[in-house]
N, C-alpha and C positions, 0 to 999 in steps of 0.2 A: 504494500500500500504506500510506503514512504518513496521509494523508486518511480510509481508511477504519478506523485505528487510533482516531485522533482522534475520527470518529465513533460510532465504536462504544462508546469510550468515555464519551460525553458523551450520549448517546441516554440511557441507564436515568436517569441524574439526574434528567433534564429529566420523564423520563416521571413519577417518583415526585413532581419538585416539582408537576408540575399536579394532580396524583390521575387517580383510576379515573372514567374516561368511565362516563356513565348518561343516564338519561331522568327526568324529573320526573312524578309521580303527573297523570294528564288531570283536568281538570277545570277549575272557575271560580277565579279568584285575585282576589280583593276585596282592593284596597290603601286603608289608609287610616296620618292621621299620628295623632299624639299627641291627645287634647283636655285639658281639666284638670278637677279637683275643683268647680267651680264649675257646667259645663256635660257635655257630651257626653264620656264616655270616649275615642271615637276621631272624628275628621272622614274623612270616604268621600270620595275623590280617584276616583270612577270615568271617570275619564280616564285612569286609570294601568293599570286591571283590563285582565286578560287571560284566556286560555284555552287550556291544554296541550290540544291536540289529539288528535296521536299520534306516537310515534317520538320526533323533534327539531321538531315544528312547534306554534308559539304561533301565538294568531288576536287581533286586535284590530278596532275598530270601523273603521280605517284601511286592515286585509288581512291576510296573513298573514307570516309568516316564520319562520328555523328560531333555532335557542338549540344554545346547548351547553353540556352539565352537566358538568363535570369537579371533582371531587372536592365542594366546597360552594360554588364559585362557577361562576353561573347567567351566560351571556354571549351577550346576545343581537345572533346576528351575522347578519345579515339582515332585511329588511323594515323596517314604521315604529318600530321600535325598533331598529332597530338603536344598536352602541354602549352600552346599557345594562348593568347590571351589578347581581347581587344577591349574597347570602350566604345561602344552605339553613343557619337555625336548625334546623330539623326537617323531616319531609317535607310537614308543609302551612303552615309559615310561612318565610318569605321575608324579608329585611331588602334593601334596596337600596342601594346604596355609591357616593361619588360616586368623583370619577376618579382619584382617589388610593388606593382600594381599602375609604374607610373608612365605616363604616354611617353610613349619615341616619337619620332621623324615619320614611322611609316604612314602612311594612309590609307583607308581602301576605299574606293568607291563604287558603288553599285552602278554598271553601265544601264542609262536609260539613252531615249531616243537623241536629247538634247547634246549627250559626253561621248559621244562611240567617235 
């Protein structure tokens, strides 16, 4: 009885710190980093591009695996990425984090009609 006090207790925190489970919009994700004034706006890392397939499943030129969207952090736990880690600025851009939770350089963006 005292265990499942404890539990119950401690269940809604945990659930509110991770946020509301979802799915990321399917489609292509173009990652690229910074460039500067001098040359290219961004440099294209298509080494990093991926693709929301459906449900929880991302596709790479390596295979596939699943992701999990909890509140705006993207954590891709399976497959050749697995361990990886993003921040949902919006629903089609993407910021990547290293493993301390804190943004890099990389980018992703979701190709729509307007960016291809």
């Amino acid at each position: 009885m005292a265990l499942m006090a404890i539990f119950g207790t401690s269940l809604p925190a945990q659930a509110s710190e991770i946020g509301q489970v979802a799915v990321m919009k399917q489609g292509d994700y173009q990652c690229e980093t910074p460039g500067n004034a001098l040359g290219k706006t961004g440099i294209r890392h298509e080494d990093e591009d991926f693709t929301i397939l459906h449900a929880s499943v991302y596709s790479v030129k390596g295979g596939r695996g699943i992701y999990l969207l909890t509140g705006d952090v993207i954590r891709f736990t399976s497959g050749p990425r697995k361990g990886q880690k993003f921040r949902r600025v919006s629903e089609n851009f993407l910021r990547k984090t290293d493993a301390n939770g804190k943004d890099t350089d990389m980018r992703c963006v979701r190709a729509v009609m307007n960016n291809q």
